[in-house]
C-alpha positions in Angstrom: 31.7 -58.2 -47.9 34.0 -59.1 -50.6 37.7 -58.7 -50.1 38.3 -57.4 -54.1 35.3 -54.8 -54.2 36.1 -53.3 -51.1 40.0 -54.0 -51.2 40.5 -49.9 -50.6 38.7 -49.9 -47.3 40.2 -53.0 -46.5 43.5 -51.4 -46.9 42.6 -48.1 -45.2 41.2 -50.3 -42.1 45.0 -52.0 -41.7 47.0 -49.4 -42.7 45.1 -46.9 -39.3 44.8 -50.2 -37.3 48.8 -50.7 -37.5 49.8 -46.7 -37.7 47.4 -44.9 -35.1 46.1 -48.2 -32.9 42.3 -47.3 -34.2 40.0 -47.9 -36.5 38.8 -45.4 -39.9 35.6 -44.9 -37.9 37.3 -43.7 -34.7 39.4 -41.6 -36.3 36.7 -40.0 -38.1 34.5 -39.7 -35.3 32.2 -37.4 -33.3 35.1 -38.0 -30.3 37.3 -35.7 -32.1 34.5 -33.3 -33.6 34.8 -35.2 -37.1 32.2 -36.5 -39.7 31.8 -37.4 -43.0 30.2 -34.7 -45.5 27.3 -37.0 -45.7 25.0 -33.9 -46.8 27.2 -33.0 -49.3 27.5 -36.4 -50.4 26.5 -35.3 -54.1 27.6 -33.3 -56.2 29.4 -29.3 -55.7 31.0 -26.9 -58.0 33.9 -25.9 -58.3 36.6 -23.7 -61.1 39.2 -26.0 -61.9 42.9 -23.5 -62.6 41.4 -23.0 -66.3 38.7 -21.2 -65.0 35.8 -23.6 -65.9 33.0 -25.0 -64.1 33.5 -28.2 -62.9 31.1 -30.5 -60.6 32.0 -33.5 -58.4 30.4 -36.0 -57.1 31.7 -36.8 -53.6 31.4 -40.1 -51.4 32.3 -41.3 -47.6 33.9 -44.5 -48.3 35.0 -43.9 -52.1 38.1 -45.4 -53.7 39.5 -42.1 -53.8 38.7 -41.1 -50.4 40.3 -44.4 -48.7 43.4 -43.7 -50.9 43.5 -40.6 -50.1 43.4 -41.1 -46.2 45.5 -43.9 -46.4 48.9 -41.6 -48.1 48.1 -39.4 -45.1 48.6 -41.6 -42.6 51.9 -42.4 -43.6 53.3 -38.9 -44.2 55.9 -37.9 -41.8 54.3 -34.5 -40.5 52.2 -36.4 -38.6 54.8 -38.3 -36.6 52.4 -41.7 -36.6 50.2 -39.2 -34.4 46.1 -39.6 -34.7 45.7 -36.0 -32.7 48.1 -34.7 -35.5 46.0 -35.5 -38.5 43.0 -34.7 -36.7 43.7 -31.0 -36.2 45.1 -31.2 -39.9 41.7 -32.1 -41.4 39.7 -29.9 -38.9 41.8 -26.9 -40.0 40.7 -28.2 -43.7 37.3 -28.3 -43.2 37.2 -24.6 -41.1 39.3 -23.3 -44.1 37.1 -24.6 -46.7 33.8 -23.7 -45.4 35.2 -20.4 -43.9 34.1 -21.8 -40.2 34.0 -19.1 -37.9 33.1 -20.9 -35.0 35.0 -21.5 -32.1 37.9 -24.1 -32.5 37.7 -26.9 -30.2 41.5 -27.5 -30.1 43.7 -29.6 -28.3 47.3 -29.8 -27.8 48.7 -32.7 -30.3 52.0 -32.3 -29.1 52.9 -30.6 -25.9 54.4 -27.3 -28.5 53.9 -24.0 -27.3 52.7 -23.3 -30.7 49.7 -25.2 -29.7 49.0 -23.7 -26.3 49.4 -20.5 -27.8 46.9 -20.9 -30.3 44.5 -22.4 -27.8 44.7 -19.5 -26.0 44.3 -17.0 -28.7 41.4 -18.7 -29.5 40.0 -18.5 -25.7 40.7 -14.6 -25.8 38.8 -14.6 -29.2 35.9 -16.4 -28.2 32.4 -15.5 -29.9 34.0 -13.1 -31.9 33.7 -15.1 -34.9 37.4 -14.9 -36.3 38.8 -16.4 -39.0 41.2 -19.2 -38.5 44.3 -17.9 -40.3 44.0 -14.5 -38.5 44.4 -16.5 -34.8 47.0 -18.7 -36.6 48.8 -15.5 -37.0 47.8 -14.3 -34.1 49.1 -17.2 -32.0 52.4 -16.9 -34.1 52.9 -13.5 -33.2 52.5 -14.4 -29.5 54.8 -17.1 -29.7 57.6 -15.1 -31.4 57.5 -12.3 -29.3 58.5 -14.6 -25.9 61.9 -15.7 -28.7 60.3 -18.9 -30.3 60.2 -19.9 -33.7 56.8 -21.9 -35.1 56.8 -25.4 -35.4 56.6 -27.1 -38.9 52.9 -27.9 -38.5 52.7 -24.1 -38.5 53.9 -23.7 -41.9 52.0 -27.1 -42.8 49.1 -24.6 -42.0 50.3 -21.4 -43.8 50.6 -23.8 -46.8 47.3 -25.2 -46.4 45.6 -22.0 -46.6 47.4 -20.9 -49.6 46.1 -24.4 -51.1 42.4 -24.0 -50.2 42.7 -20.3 -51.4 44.8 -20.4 -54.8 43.8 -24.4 -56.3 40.2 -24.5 -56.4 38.1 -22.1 -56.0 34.5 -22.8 -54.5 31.3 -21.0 -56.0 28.6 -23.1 -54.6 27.8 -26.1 -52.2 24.6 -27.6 -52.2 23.0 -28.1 -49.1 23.6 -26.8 -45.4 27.1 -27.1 -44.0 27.3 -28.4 -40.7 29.2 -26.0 -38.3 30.4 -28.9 -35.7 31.3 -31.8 -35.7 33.5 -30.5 -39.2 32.4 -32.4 -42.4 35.1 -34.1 -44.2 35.0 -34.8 -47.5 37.3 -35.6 -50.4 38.4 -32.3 -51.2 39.7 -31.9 -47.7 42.3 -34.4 -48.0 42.7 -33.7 -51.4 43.9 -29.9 -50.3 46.0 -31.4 -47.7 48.1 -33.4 -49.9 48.5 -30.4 -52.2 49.8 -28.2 -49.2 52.1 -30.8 -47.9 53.4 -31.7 -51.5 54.0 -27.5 -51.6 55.8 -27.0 -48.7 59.5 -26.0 -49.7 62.6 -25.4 -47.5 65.3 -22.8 -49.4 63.7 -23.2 -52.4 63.6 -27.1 -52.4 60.8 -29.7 -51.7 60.6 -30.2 -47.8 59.2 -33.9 -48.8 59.1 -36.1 -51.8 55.7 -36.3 -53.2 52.9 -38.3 -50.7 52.2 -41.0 -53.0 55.6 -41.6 -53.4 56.4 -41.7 -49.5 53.4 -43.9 -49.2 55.0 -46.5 -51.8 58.6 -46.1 -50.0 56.7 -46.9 -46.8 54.3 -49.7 -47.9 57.1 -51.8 -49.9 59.2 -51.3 -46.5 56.0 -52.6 -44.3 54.8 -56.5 -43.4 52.6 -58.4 -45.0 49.8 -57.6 -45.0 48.8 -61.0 -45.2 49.8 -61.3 -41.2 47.8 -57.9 -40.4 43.8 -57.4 -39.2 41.2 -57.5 -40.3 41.8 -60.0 -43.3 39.5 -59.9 -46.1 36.6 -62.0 -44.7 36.9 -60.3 -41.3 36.0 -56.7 -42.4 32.3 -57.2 -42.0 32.7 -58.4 -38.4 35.3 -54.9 -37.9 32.7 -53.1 -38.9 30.1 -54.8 -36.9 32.5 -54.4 -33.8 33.5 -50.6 -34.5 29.7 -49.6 -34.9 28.3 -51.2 -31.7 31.6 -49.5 -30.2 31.0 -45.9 -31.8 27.2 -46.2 -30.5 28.3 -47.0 -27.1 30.4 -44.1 -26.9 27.6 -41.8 -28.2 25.6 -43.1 -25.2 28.1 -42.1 -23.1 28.7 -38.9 -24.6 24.7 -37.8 -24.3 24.7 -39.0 -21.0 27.5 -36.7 -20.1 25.9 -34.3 -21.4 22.9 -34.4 -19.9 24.5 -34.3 -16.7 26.1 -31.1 -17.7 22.8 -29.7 -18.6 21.6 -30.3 -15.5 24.4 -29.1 -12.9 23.8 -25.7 -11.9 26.0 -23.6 -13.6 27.2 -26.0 -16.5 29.9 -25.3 -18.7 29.9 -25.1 -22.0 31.4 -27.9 -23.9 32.2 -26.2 -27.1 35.6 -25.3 -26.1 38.0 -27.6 -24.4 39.0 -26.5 -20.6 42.3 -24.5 -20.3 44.1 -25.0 -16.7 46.7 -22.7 -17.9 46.5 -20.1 -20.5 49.6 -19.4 -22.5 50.5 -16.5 -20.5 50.4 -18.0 -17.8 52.2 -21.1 -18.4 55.0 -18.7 -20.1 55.1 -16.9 -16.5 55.2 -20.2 -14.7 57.9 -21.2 -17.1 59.6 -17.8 -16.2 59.5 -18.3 -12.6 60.9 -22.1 -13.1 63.4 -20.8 -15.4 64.4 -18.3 -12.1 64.0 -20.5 -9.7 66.3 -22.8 -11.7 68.9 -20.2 -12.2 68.8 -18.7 -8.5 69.8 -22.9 -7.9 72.3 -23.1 -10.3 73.5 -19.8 -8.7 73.4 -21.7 -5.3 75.0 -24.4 -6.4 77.9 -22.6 -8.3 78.1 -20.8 -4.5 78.3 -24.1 -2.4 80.7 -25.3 -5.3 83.2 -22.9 -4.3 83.1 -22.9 -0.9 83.5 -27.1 -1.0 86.5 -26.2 -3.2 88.2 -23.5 -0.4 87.8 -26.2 2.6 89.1 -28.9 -0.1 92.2 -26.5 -0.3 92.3 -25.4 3.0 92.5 -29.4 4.3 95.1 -29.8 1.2 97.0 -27.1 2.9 96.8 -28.6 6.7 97.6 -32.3 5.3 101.1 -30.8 4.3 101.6 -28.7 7.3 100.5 -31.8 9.5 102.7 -33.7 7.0 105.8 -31.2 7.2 105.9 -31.1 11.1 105.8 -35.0 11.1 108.9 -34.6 8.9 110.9 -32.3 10.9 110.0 -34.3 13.9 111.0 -37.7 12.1 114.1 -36.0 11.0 114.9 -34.8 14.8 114.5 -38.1 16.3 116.8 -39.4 13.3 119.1 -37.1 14.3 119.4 -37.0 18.2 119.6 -41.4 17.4 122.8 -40.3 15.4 124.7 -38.2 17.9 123.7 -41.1 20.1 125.6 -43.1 18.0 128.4 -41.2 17.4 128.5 -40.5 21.2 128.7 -43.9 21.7 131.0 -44.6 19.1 133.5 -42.1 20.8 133.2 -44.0 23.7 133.8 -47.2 22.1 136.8 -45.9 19.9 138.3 -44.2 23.1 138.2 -47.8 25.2 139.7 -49.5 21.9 142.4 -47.4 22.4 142.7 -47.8 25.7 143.1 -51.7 25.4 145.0 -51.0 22.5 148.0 -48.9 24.5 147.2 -51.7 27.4 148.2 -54.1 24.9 151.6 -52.6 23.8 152.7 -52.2 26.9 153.0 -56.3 27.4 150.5 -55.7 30.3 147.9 -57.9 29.4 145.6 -59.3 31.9 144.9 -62.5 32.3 141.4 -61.7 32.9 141.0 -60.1 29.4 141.8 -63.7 27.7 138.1 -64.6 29.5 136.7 -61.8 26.9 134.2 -64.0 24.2 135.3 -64.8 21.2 133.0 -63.0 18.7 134.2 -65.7 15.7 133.1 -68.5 17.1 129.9 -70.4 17.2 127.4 -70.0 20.3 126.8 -73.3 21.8 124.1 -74.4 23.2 121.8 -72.5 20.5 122.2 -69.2 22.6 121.9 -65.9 20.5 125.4 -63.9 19.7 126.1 -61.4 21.8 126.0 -57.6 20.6 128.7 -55.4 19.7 127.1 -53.2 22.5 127.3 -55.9 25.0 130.4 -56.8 24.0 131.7 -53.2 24.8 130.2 -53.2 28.1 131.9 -56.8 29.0 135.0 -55.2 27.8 134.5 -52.6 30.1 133.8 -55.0 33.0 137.5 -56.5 32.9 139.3 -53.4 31.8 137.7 -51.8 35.0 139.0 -55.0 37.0 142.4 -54.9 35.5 142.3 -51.6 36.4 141.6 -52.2 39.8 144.3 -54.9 40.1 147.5 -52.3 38.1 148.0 -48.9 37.9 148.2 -47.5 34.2 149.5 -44.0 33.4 146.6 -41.7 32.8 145.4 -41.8 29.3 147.4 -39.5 26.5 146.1 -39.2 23.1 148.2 -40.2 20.4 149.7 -37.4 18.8 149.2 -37.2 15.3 152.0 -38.1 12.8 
């Protein structure tokens, strides 16, 4: 396969290989209820916005279609999503050919936009609706519980104003098949028109696709480093086909099984685990049970705070009595010491007036002298055991003379 004829598909192949992690063909693919409009791969009519008859030859692979697809993928609605684009072009395809069927949708996102429109379409089941009346629907529901639609939502809105108002379709050649949806040309063609619409207070949302795509592919890497190079499409293709097959295989095999269980589901729509309303009162219940624990919590908060005060408040009564008990002991040691200074000032005296009255004992002189050095390295004695050595021979001297009883000095 030549790289220059087929240089659009080669592109296309690279450009979903580095964005979405798949190949054209997967993306396109009986896995997500897609096809190509292979029986309308000729020519329809349509009135162009002068009101005249136009006809258009359509083809899978075309240059146009591969250029198309390959803006797409780079638009930033789609968030580098493969589900996302997916449910854009179904939702083309049901809009175009008015499909009335029931919508085998999946949640892209996680939204509640989604879930709500999945379950709209559960409820509506059978009843052959048309798409932008559950769209609606599903908005309805989803504004009523406070929540405002996503921007895919008005991606939608937009899209159906596109199919309606740009081209209008008189006549299609050939049957339309229901599911898997038929893409075709036109389908991404109404797309790009509905995201190049969409406005936001009067002013484009996005700049135009063709120009995001150049802003994103000048930004890109070589393509020169990505797969599959020029000589290596053919063995891509080879690869995706025998791929695409197997999971065909699979799929009939599967469904066989289901055809044979007893009471076998139907595989139309996907299964729901939780409708919206449910899940909206499971998220009500959470959303209680989460309060009536933050209430909890505020509670246990409080009391940690009163026993945090309430042990601030013993520290410094434990801290106060160990005050008042430190400044007792300070104080019965002071009248100690003043007690014994009394003492001490009253015996100075006494030697004092012993001294004046040229009465000195001889045994005083053995008192120690307190200025000079202890000999033999022994510690010097206290003025407290001074005192009581002073007593010692005043107590002897005593015993040995009679002094007058002790008198006072009078003041002066």
């Amino acid at each position: 396969m030549a790289e220059g004829k087929n240089h659009h598909l080669l592109k296309l192949w690279k450009v979903c290989v580095r964005i979405y992690n798949c190949t054209p063909q997967q993306l396109i693919s009986r896995a997500n209820h897609l096809v190509f409009d292979t029986v309308n791969n000729h020519t329809f009519g349509y009135l162009n916005s002068n009101g005249v008859l136009k006809r258009r030859r359509t083809s899978a692979w075309s240059v146009g279609f591969c250029d198309s697809l390959t803006q797409l993928i780079f638009h930033p609605l789609f968030q580098r999503n493969a589900k996302l684009i997916v449910v854009a072009l179904q939702y083309a395809v049901m809009l175009r050919v008015r499909e009335l069927q029931d919508w085998p949708l999946t949640n892209p996102t996680g939204e509640d936009f989604f879930d709500a429109l999945m379950d709209v379409i559960h409820d509506n089941r059978g009843l052959n609706k048309d798409p932008s009346i559950l769209r609606r629907k599903a908005v309805a529901l989803l504004m009523a519980d406070g929540q405002s639609p996503p921007l895919f939502e008005k991606f939608m809105r937009r899209l159906e104003k596109s199919v309606d108002s740009s081209e209008s379709l008189i006549e299609c050649l050939g049957s339309v098949q229901s599911r898997p949806y038929a893409v075709n040309a036109k389908d991404l063609s109404n797309i790009r028109n509905a995201l190049d619409g969409m406005t936001h207070a009067g002013m484009p949302l996005w700049a135009l696709t063709v120009k995001l795509y150049d802003a994103y592919a000048t930004k890109g890497r070589s393509s020169e480093d990505e797969v599959p190079k020029g000589k290596q499409l053919s063995e891509y293709l080879e690869r995706d086909v025998l791929a695409t097959r197997r999971w065909k295989a699979r799929e009939q095999n599967r469904q066989q099984r289901l055809a044979e269980m007893p009471h076998a589901a139907s595989p139309s729509l996907p299964k729901r685990f939780l409708s919206y309303s449910s899940a909206k009162k499971l998220r009500n219940n959470q959303q209680q049970t989460n309060e009536n624990l933050r209430d909890e919590a505020r509670r246990l908060r409080a009391e940690l705070d009163e026993l945090r005060e309430e042990n601030e408040r013993h520290h410094r009564e434990l801290q106060e009595l160990r005050e008042r008990e430190a400044a007792w002991e300070m104080e019965e040691l002071r009248e100690r010491e003043c007690s014994r200074e009394r003492e001490c000032s009253r015996e100075m005296e006494l030697l004092n007036w012993n001294g004046s009255t040229n009465m000195r004992s001889p045994s005083l002189s053995a008192l120690p002298d307190c200025s000079s050095p202890v000999e033999n390295n022994t510690a010097e004695p206290t003025r407290l055991e001074i005192l009581q050595e002073s007593r010692k021979l005043i107590r002897k001297a005593a015993a040995k003379h009679e002094y007058p009883a002790y008198q006072p000095h009078a003041p002066a």
